[in-house]
N, C-alpha and C positions, 0 to 999 in steps of 0.2 A: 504494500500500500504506500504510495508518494503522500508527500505532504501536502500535495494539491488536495489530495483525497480524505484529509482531516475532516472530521462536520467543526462548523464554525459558531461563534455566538450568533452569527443569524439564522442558523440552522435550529440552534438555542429555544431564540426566542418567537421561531417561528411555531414549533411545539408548546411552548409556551400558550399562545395564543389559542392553539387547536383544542389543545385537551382542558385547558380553563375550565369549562361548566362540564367536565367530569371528573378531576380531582381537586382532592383538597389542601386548600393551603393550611400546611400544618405549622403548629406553633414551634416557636424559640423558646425552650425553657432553658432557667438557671438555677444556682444552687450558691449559698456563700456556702457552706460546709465544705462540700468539692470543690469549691473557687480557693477555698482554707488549704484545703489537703491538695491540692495540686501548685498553689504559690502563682496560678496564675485566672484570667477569667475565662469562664470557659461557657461556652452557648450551644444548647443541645439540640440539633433541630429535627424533630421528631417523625418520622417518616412512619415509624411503627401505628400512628395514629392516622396514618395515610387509606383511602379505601383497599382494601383484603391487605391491612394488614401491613403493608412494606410497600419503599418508594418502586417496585415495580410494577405499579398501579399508572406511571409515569412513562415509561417508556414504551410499555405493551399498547398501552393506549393511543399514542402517537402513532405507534407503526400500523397500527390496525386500523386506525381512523386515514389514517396515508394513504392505502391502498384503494384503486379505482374500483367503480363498480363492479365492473368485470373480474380483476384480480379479485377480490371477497368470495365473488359470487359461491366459489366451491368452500369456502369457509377457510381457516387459520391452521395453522398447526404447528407446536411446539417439541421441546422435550425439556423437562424441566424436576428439580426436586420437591415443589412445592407455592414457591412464594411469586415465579414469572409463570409457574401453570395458574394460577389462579387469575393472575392479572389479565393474562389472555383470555382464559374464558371469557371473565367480566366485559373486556375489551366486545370479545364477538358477541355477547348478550345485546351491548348497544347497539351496535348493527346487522342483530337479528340472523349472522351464520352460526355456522356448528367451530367447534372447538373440538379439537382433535388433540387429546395429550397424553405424551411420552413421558410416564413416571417411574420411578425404579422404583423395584421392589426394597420395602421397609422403611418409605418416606415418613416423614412424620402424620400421625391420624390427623391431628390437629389441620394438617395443611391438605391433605386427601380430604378431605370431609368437604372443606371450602371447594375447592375444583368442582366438586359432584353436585354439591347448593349452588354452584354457578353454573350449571349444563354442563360441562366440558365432558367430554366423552374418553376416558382414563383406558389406557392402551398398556400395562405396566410389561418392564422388561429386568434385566438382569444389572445390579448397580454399580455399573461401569459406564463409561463416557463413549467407549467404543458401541457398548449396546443401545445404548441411547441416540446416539444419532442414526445407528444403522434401521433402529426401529424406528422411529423418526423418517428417515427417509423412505421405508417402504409404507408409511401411511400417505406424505407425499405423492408419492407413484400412483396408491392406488384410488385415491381423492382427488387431485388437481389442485389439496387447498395451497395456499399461498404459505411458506413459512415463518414463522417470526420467531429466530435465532434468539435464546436469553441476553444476550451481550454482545454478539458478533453481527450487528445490525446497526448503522447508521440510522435508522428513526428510534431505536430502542435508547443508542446513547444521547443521541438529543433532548430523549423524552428525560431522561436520568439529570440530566445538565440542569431542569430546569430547578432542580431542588437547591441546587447553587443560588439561581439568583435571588431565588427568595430568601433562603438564608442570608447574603448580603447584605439587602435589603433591611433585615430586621435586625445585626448582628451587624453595623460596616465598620470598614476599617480594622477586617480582621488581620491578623500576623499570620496563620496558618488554619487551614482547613485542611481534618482526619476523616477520611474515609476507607472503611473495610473493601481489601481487595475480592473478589472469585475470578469472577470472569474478564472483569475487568471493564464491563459498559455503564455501569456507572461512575470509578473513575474518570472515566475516560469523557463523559461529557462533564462532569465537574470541573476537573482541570485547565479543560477549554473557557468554560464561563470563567472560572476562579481568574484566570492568568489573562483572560480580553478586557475583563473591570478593573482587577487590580494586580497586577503585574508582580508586585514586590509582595504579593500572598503565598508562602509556602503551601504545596500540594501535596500531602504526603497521606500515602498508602500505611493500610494493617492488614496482616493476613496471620493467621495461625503457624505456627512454626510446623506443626505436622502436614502444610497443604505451601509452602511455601516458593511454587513455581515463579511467583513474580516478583519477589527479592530475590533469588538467583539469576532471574534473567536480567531483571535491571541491573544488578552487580557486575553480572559477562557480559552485556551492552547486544546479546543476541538471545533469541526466545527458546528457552526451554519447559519441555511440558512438564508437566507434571503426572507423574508414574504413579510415587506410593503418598498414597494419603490417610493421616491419622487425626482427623479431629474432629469434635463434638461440633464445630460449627458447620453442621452440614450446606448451609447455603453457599458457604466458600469453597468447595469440593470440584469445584469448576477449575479448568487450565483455561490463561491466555489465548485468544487467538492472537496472530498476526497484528490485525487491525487493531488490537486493543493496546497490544504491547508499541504499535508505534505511536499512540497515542500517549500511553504511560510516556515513554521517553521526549516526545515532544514536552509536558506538560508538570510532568509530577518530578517533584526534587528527593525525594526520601523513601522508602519503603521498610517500614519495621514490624519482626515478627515476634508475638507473644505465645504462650504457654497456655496448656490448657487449664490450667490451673487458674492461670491469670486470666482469662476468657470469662471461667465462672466466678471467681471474684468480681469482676468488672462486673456481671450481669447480677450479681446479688447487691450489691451498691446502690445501681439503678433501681431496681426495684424499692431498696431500703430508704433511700434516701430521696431520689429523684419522683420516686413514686409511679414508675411508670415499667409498664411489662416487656421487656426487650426480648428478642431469642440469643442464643450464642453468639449467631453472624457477627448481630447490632453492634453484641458488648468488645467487641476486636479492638476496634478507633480507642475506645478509654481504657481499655486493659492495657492500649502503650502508654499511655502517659502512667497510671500505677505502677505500672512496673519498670520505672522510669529510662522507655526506649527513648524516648523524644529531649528536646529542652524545650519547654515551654516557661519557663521562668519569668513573670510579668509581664507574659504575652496575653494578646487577644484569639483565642482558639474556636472555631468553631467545630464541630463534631458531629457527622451524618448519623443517627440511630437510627437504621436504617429497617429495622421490622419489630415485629413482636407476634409473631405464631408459635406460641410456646405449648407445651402438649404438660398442661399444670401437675396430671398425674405422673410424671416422669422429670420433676425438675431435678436440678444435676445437685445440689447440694442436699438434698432430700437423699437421691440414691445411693450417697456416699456416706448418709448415717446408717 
C-alpha cells in the first residue's frame, strides 16, 4: 500500500458525517484518583458505551452505509470474534440485508448472543485466522454479499478515526493519545485524525504481550504476523495486515506491550473506580500507563476504552479466586 493510498482526515470526516444519526457520541470521562495515581491527566473516552457495545459500531457502519445499492443488494459479510460481528449485523439491520458471520468457535456468549439479537446469521469455524477467513471466503463465493474486513478496510478505518475527533474535541490539547492495538483499523484511523489536528500528539499503541505482532513489526520496521497467541484479551487476537501496518508506521510513535496480569488489573480499576464495564481488549491503553510502559508524567492523555462485552459470569479476577 503507497502512501497515496493512506485514508485521510477527509476520509475522517466524511464518515463522520455519514454514520452521525447512527452512532453515539460517547462521553469523556475522568477521575482525580487515577489522575493521582498516574501523576498525570488522563480523559477516558468511552467507546464501551458506544451502540453493541465497542467503537466498532463506527466503522462497520460506515463501510456498510458506503456501499451502493447494488453492492448491498446480496447483503455483508464478515468474520469476526465478537465485537465487528455485531456491529455489522447492526450495520445491515439498517439497510434491511442479511449478515453473514464468520465466528470461531468459543467466542464469548456474551458477544454470540448480540450477533443473533441483531439477525446476523452465525457460520462458526475452527479459532484460527486461517479458518476464518477461509470460511469467510466461501460464504462470499456462495452469496455474492459484499465483505467488510474487521480492520483491513478503508471505510472500517475511517469509521474508527472518527472517535478521534470527538475525543479532541472534548479533551484538546492533548500530549498523547493510547489506543489498544488487534488488527490495527482503529489505530490506524486515529493516528490519521490524531497527527492532521494536532501534529505534536503522541500516537501510541497497546497490545498484550502474548499477541504482540505489532510491537515487533514496528521495532523491525517490516510486518510480521503473528503465529502464537496467548491472551485473555480476545479482541486483540487479530495480526496486522499490510495496510494497517503502513498506516501504524506513517502515524503512531510508540507501541507498548503489557501483561496479562496487568490487563486485569487495569480492567478491575475501571470498573472500581471509573465505574464503568470495560472487557480485557478496552483495559490494554491503561494497563500501560500502570505498569508504567509509557511517561506520561504531567501530561495531557487521552485513552480509547474501546468496548465493554464482558461475559459477568466469567470475570477474570473472580476465576482466579
Amino acid at each position: 500500500m503507497s502512501a497515496s493510498a493512506l485514508i485521510t482526515l477527509a476520509d475522517i470526516e466524511a464518515a463522520r458525517a455519514r454514520i452521525a444519526p447512527y452512532v453515539r457520541r460517547t462521553p469523556v470521562l475522568t477521575s482525580d484518583l487515577l489522575d493521582a495515581e498516574a501523576g498525570a491527566r488522563l480523559f477516558f473516552k468511552c467507546e464501551n458505551l458506544q451502540h453493541i457495545g465497542a467503537f466498532k459500531a463506527r466503522g462497520a457502519t460506515n463501510a456498510v452505509l458506503s456501499l451502493s445499492d447494488a453492492a448491498a443488494a446480496k447483503g455483508v459479510a464478515t468474520h469476526s470474534s465478537g465485537n465487528h460481528a455485531a456491529a455489522v449485523a447492526r450495520a445491515a439491520a439498517l439497510r434491511s440485508i442479511p449478515a453473514y458471520i464468520v465466528m470461531p468457535e468459543g467466542a464469548a456468549r456474551p458477544k454470540v448472543a448480540q450477533v443473533e439479537r441483531l439477525g446476523g446469521q452465525i457460520t462458526y469455524c475452527a479459532p484460527t485466522l486461517a479458518a476464518r477467513e477461509e470460511t469467510a471466503a466461501r460464504i462470499v463465493a456462495e452469496t455474492g454479499a459484499a465483505m467488510i474486513h474487521p480492520f483491513d478496510n478503508p471505510a472500517v478505518m475511517a469509521g474508527q478515526g472518527t472517535a478521534a475527533l470527538e475525543l479532541m474535541e472534548d479533551a484538546p490539547d492533548l500530549d498523547l493519545v493510547i489506543t489498544p492495538i488487534g488488527g490495527g483499523g482503529l489505530i490506524s484511523g486515529v493516528s490519521i485524525a490524531v497527527k492532521a489536528l494536532r501534529p505534536a500528539t503522541r500516537v501510541v499503541g497497546a497490545e498484550p504481550a502474548g499477541a504482540d505482532d505489532a510491537a515487533r513489526s514496528f521495532a523491525a520496521g517490516r510486518l510480521i504476523p503473528l503465529t502464537d497467541v496467548n491472551t485473555i484479551a480476545d479482541g486483540l487476537r487479530a495480526s496486522l495486515s499490510q495496510s494497517t501496518f503502513d498506516h501504524i508506521r506513517r502515524g503512531v510513535d510508540e507501541i507498548a506491550t503489557v501483561s496479562e496480569p496487568g490487563i486485569v488489573e487495569a480492567m478491575r480499576a475501571l470498573f472500581e473506580t471509573l465505574k464503568v464495564v470495560v472487557e480485557p481488549s478496552a483495559a490494554v491503553a491503561y494497563a500501560a500507563l500502570r505498569e508504567g510502559k509509557l511517561d506520561v508524567a504531567g501530561r495531557r492523555v487521552g485513552i480509547i476504552l474501546t468496548g465493554g462485552n464482558v461475559d459477568l459470569d466469567r470475570l477474570p479476577w473472580s476465576a482466579a479466586q
